[in-house]
N, CA, C and O atoms as a DFTB+ gen file, in Angstrom:
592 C
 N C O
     1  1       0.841      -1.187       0.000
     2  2       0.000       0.000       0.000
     3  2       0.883       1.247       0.000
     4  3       1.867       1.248       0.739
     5  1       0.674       2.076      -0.599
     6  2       1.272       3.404      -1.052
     7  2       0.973       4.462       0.278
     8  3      -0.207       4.751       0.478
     9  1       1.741       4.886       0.944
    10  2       1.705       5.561       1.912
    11  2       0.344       6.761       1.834
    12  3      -0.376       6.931       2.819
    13  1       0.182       7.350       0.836
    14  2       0.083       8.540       0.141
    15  2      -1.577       8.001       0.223
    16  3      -2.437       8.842       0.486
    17  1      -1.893       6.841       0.030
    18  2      -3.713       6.100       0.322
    19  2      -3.822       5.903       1.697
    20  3      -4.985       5.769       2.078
    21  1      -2.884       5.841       2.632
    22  2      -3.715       6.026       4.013
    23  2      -4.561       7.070       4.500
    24  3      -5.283       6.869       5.477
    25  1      -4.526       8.446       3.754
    26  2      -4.950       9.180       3.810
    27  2      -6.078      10.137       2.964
    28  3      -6.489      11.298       2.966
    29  1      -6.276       8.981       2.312
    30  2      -7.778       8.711       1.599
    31  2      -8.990       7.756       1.886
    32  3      -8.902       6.589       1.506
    33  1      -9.972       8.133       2.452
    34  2     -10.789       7.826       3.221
    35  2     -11.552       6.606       2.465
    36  3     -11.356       6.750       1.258
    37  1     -12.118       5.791       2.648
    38  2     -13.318       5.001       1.882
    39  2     -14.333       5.151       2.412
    40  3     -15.246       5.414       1.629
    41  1     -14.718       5.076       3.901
    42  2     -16.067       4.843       4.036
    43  2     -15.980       6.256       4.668
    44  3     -14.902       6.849       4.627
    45  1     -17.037       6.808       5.235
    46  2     -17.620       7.466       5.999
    47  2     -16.442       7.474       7.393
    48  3     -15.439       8.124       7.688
    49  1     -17.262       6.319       8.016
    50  2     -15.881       6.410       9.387
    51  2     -15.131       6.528       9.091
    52  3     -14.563       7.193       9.957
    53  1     -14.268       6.302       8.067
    54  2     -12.858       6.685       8.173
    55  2     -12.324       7.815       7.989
    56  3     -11.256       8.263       8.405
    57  1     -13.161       8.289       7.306
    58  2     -12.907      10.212       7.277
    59  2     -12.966      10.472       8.367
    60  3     -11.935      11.006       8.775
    61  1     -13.964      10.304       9.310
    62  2     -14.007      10.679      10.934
    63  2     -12.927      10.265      11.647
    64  3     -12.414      11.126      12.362
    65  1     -12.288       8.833      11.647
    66  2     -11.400       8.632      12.372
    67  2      -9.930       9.426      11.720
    68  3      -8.931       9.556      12.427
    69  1      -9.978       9.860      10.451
    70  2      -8.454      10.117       9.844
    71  2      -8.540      11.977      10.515
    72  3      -7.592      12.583      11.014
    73  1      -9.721      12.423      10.342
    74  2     -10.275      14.095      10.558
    75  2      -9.808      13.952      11.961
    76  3      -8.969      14.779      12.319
    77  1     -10.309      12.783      13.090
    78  2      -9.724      13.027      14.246
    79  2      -8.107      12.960      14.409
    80  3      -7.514      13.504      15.341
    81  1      -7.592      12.355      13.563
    82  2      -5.915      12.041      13.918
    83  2      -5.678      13.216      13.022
    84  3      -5.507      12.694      11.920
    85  1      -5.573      14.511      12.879
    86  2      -5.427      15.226      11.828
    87  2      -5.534      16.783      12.759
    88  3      -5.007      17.870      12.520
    89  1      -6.479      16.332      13.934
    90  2      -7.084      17.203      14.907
    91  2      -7.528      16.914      15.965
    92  3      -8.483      16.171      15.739
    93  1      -7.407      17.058      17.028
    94  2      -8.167      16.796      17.961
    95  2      -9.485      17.570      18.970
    96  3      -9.930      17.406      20.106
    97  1      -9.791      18.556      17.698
    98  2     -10.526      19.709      18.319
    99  2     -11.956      19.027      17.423
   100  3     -11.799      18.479      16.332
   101  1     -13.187      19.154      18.015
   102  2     -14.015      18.390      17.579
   103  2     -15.186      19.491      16.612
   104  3     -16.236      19.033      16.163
   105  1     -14.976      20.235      16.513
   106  2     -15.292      21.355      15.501
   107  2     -14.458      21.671      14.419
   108  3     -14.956      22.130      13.391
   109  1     -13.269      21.485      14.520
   110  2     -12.240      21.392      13.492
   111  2     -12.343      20.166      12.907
   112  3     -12.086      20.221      11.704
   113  1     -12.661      18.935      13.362
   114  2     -13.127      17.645      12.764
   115  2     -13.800      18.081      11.636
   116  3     -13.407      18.198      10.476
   117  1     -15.278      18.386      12.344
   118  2     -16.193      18.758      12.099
   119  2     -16.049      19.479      10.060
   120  3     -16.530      19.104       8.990
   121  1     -15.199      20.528      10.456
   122  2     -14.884      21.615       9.641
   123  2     -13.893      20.702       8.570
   124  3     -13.832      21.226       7.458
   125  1     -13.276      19.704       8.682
   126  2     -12.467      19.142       8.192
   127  2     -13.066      18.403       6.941
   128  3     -12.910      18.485       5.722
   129  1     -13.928      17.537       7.917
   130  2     -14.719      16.352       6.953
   131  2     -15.755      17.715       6.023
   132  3     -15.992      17.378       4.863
   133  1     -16.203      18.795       6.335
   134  2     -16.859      19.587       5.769
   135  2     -16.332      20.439       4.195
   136  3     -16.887      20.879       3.188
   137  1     -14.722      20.313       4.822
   138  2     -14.197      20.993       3.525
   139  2     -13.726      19.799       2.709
   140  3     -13.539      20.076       1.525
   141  1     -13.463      18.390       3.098
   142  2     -13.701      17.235       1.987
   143  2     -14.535      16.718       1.475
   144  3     -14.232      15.988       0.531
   145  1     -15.884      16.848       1.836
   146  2     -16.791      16.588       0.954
   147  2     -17.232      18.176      -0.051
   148  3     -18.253      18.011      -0.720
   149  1     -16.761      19.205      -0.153
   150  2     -16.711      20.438      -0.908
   151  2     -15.617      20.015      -1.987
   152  3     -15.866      20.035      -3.192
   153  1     -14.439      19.649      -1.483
   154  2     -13.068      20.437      -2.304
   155  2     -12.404      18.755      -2.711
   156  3     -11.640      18.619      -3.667
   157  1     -12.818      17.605      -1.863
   158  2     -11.842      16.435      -1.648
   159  2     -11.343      16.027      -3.054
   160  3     -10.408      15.257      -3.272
   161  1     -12.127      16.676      -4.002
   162  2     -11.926      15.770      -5.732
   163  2     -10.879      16.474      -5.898
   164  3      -9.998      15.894      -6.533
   165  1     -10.562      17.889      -5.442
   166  2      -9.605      18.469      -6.046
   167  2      -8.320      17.884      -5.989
   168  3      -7.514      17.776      -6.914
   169  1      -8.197      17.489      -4.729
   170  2      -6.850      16.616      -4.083
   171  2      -6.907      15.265      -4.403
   172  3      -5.970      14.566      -4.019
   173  1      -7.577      14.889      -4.864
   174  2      -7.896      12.980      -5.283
   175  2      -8.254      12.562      -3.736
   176  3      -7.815      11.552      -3.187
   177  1      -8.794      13.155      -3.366
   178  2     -10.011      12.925      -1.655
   179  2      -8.810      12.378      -0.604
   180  3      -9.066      11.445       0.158
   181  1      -7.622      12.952      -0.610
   182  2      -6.191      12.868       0.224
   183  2      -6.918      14.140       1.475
   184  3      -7.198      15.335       1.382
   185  1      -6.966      13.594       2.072
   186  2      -7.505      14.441       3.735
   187  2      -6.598      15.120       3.913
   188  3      -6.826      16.328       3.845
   189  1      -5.185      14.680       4.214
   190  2      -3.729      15.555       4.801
   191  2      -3.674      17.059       3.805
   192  3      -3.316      18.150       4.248
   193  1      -4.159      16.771       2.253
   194  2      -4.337      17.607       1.107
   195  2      -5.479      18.534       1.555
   196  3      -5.436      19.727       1.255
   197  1      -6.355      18.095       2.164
   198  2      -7.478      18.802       2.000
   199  2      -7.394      19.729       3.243
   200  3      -7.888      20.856       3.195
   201  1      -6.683      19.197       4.514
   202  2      -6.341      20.155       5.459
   203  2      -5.392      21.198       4.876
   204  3      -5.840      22.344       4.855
   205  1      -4.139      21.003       4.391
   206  2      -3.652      21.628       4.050
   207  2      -4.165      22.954       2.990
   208  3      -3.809      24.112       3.207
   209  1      -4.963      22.601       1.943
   210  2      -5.534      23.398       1.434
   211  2      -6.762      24.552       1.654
   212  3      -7.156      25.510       0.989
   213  1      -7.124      23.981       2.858
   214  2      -8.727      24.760       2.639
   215  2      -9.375      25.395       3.825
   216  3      -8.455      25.019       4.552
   217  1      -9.858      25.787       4.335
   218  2     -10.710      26.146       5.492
   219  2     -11.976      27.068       5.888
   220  3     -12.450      28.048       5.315
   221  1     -12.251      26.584       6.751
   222  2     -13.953      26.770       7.381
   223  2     -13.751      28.442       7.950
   224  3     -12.967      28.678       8.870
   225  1     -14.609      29.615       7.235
   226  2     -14.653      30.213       7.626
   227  2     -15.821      30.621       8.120
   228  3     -16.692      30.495       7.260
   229  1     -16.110      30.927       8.829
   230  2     -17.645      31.512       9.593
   231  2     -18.413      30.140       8.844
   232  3     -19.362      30.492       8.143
   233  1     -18.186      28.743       8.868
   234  2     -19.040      27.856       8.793
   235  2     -18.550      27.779       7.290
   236  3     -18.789      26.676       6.798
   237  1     -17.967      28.609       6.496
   238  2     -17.993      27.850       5.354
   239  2     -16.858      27.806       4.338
   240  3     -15.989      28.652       4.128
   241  1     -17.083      26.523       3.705
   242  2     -15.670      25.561       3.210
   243  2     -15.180      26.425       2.228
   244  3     -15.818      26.790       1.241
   245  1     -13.416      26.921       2.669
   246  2     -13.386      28.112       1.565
   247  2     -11.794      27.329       1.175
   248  3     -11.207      26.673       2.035
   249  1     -11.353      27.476       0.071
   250  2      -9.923      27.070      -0.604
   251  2      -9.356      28.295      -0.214
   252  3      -9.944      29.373      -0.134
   253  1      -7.765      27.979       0.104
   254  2      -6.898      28.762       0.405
   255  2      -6.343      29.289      -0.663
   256  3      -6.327      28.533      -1.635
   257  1      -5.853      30.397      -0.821
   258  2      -5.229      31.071      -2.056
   259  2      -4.501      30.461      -3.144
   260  3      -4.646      30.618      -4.357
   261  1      -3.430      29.505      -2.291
   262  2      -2.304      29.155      -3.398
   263  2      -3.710      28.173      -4.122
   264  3      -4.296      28.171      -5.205
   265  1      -3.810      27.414      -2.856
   266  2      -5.066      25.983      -3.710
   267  2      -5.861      26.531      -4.977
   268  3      -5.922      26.097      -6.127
   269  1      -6.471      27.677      -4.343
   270  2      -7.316      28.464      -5.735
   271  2      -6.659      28.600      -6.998
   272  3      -7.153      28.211      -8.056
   273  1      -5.262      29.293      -6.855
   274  2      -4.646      29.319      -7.834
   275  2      -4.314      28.072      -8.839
   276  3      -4.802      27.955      -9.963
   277  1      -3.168      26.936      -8.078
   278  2      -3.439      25.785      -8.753
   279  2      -4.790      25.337      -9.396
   280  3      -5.050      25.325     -10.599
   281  1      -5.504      25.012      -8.479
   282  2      -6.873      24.461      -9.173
   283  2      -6.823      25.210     -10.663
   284  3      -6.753      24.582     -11.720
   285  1      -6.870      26.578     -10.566
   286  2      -7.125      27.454     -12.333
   287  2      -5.861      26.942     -13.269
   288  3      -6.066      26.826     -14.477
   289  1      -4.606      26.645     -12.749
   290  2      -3.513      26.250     -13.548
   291  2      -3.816      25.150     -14.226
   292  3      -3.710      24.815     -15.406
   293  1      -4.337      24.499     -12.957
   294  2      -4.442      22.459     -13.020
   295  2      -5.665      22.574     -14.427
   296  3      -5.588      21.791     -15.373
   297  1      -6.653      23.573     -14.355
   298  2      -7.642      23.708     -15.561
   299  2      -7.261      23.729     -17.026
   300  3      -7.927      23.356     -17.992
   301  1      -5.953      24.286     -16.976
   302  2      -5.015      24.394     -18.105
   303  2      -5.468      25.697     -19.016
   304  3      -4.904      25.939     -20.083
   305  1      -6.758      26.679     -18.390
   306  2      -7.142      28.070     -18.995
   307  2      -6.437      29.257     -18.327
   308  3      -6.883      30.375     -18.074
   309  1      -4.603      28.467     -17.991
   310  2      -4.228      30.048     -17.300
   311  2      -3.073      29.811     -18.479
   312  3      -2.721      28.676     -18.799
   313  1      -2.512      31.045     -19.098
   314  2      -1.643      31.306     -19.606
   315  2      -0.569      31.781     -18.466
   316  3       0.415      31.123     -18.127
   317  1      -0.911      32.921     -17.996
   318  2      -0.024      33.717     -16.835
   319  2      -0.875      34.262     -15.784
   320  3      -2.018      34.673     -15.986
   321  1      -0.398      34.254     -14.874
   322  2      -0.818      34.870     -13.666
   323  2       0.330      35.303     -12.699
   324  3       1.002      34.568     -11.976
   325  1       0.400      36.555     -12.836
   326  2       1.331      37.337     -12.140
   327  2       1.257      38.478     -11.205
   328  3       0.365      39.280     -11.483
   329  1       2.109      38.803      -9.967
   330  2       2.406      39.781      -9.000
   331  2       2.970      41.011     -10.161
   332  3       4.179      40.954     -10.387
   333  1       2.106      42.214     -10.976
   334  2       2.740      43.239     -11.300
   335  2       3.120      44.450     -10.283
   336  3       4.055      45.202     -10.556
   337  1       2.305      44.612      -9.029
   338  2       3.230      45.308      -8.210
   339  2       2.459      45.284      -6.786
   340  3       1.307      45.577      -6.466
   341  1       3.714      44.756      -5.982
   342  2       2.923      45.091      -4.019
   343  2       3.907      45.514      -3.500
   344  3       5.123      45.537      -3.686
   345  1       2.793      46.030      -2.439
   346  2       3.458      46.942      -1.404
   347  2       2.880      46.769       0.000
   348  3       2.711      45.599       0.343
   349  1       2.595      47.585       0.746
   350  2       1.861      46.935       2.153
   351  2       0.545      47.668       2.062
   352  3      -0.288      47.420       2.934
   353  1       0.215      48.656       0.989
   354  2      -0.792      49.112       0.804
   355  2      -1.693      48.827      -0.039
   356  3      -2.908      48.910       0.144
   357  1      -0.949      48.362      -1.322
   358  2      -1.488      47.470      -2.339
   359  2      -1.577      46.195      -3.106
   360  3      -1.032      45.150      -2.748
   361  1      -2.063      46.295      -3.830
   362  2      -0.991      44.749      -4.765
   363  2      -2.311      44.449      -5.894
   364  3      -3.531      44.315      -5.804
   365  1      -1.228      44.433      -7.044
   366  2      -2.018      44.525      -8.432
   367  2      -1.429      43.100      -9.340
   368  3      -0.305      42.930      -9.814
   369  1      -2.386      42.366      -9.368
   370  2      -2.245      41.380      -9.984
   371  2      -2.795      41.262     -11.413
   372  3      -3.623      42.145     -11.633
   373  1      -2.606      40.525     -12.337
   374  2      -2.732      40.236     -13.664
   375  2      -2.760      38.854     -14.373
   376  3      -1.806      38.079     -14.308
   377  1      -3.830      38.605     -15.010
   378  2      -3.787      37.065     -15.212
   379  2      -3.995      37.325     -17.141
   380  3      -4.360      38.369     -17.681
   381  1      -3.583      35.863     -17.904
   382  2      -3.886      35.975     -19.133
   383  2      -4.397      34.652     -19.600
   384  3      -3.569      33.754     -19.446
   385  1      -5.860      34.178     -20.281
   386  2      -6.576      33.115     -20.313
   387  2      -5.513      32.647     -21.586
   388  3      -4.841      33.405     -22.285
   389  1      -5.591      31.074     -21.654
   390  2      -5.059      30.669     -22.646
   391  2      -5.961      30.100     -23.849
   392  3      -5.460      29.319     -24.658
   393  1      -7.383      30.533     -23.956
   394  2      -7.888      30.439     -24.382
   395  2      -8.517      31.693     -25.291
   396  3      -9.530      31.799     -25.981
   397  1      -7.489      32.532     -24.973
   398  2      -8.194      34.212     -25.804
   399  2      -6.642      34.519     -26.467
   400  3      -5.565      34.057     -26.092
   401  1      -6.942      35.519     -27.652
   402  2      -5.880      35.798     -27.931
   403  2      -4.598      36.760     -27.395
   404  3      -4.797      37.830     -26.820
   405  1      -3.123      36.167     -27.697
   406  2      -2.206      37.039     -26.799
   407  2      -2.385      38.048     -27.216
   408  3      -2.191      38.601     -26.133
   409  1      -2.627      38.969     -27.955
   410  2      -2.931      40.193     -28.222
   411  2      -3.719      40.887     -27.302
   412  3      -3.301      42.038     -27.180
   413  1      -4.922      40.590     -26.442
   414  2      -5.438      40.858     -25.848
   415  2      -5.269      41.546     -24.430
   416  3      -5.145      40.871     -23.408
   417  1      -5.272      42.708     -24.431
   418  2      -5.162      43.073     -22.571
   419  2      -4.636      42.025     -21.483
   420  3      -4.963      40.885     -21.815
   421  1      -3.854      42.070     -20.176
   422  2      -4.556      40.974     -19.225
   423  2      -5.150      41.738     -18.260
   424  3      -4.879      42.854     -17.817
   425  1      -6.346      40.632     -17.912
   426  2      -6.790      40.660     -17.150
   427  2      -6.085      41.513     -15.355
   428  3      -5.119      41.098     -14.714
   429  1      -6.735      42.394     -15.099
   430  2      -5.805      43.334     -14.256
   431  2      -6.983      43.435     -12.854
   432  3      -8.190      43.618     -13.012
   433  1      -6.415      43.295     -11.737
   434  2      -7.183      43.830     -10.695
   435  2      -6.521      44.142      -9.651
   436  3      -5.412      43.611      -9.596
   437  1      -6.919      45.100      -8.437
   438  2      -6.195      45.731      -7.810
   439  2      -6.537      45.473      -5.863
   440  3      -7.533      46.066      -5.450
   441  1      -6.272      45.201      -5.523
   442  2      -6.864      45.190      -3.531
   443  2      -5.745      45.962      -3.173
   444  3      -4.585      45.896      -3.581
   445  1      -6.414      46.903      -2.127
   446  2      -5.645      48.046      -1.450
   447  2      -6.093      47.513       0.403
   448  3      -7.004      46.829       0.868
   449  1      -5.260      48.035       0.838
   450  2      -5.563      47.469       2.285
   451  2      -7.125      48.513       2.544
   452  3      -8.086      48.076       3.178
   453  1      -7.094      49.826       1.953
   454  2      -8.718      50.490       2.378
   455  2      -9.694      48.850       1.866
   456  3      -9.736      48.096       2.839
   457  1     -10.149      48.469       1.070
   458  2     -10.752      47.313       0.473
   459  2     -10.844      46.689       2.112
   460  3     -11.796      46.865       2.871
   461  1      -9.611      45.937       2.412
   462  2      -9.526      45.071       3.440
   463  2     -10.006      45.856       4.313
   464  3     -10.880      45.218       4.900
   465  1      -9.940      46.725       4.665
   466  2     -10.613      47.431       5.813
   467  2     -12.219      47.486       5.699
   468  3     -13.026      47.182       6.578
   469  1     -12.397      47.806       4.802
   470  2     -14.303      48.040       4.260
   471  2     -14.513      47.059       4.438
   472  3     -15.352      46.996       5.336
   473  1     -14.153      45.849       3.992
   474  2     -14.548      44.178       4.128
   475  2     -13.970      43.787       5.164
   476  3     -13.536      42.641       5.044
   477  1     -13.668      44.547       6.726
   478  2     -13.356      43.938       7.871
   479  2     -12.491      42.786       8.121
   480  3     -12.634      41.928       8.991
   481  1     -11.383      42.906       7.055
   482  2     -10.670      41.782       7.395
   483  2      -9.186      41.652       7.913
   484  3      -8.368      40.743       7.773
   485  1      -9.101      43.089       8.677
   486  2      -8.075      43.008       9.188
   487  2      -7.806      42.404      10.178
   488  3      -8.484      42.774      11.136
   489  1      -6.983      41.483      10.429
   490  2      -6.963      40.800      10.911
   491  2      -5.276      40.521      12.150
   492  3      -4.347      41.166      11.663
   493  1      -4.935      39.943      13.165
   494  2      -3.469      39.739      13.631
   495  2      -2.483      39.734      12.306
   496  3      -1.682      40.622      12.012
   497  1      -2.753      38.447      11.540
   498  2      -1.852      37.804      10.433
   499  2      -2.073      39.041       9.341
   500  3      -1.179      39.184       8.507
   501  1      -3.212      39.941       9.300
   502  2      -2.462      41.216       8.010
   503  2      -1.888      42.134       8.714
   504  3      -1.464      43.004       7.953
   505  1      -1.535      42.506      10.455
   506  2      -1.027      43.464      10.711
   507  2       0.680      42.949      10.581
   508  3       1.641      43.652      10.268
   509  1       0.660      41.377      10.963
   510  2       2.345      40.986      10.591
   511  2       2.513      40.557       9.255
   512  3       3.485      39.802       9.278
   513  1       2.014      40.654       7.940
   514  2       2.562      40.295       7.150
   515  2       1.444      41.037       6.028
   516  3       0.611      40.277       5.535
   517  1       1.417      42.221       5.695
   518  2       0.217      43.158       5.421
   519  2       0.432      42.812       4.046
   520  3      -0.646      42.491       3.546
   521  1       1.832      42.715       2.840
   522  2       2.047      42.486       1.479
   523  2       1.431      41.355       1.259
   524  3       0.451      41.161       0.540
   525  1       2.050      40.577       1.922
   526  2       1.237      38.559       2.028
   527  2       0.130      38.722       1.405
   528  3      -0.065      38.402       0.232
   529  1      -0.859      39.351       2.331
   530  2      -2.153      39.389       2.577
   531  2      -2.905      40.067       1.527
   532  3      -3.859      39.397       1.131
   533  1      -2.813      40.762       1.179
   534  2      -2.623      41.354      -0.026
   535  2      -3.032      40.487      -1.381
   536  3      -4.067      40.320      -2.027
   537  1      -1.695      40.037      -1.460
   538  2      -1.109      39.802      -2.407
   539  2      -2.246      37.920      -2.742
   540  3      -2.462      37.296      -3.781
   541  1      -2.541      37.738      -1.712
   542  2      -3.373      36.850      -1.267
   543  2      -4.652      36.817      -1.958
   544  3      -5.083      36.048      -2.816
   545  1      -5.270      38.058      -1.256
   546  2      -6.243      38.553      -1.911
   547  2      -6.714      38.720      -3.434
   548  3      -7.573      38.259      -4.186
   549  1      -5.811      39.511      -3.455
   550  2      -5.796      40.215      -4.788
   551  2      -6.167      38.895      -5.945
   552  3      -6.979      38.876      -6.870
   553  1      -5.275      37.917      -5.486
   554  2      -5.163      36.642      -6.594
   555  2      -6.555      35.907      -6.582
   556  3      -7.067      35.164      -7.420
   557  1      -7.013      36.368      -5.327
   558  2      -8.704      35.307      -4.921
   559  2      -9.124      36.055      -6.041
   560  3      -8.930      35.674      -7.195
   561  1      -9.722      37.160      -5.727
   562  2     -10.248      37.793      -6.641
   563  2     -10.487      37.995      -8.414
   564  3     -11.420      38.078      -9.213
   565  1      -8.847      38.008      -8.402
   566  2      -8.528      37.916      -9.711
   567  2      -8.828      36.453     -10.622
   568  3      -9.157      36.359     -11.805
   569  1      -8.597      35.423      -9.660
   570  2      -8.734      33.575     -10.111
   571  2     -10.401      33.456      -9.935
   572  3     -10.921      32.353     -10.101
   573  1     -11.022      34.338      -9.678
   574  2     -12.341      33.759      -8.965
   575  2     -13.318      34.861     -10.623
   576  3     -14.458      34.583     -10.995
   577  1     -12.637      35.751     -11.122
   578  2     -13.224      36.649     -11.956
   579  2     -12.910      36.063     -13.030
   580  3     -13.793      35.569     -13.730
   581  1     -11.695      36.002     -13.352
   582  2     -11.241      35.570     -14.740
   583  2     -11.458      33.554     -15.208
   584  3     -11.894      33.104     -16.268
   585  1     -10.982      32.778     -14.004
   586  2     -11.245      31.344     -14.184
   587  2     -12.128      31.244     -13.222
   588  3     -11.631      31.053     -12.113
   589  1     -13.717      31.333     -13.289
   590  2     -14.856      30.861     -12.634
   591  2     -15.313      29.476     -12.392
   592  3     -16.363      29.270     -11.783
């Protein structure tokens, strides 16, 4: 057996018992088995994958940035997707479909920390690492507009 399948569930219980060895907080279980039955295909239903990737916010199963990103790569409709400029105030990202012509504009969008503020999401982790966060953002946005 391939190490890499212990951590793919078959039945029901075993998601519960793998969600508990993964966590021992019983709402984080909870939140666990919640974001593998949402996201688990993305990872080939690998639990350790699916923690790593994703999480429960205010109740609901959300993919983490980089994950978002891959997923649009893994689609094979990204040409480019790039950081054109951050700072701790901004960050302007740019993506280009590989399905339109290179001639075409890219795709451009912008998050400023005012944004993060209006949408209340300042948070501990954007006051220590405010570009990150950002830069984070910006890409949700941008992967969530351009590869739907």
């Amino acid at each position: 057996m391939n190490l890499n399948e212990i951590w793919i569930p078959k039945t029901g219980e075993e998601l519960q018992r793998l969600a508990n060895v993964l966590t021992n907080n019983e709402r984080e279980a909870k939140d666990l088995i919640k974001c593998h039955a949402y996201f688990g295909d993305f990872f080939g239903g690998h639990l350790g994958k699916v923690a790593a990737n994703t999480s429960c916010i205010s109740g609901k199963p959300c993919l983490l940035s980089d994950a978002l990103v891959g997923i649009a790569y893994q689609s094979g409709l990204v040409r480019r997707i790039a950081v054109v400029e951050s700072t701790e105030r901004h960050c302007i990202v740019e993506a280009e479909r590989s399905d339109q012509p290179p001639e075409l504009p890219p795709h451009r969008f912008t998050f400023t920390w005012e944004m993060a503020e209006r949408m209340r999401l300042i948070k501990p982790n954007w006051q220590k690492q405010p570009a990150n966060m950002l830069k984070k953002r910006a890409r949700d946005f941008l992967v969530r507009g351009v590869f739907p």
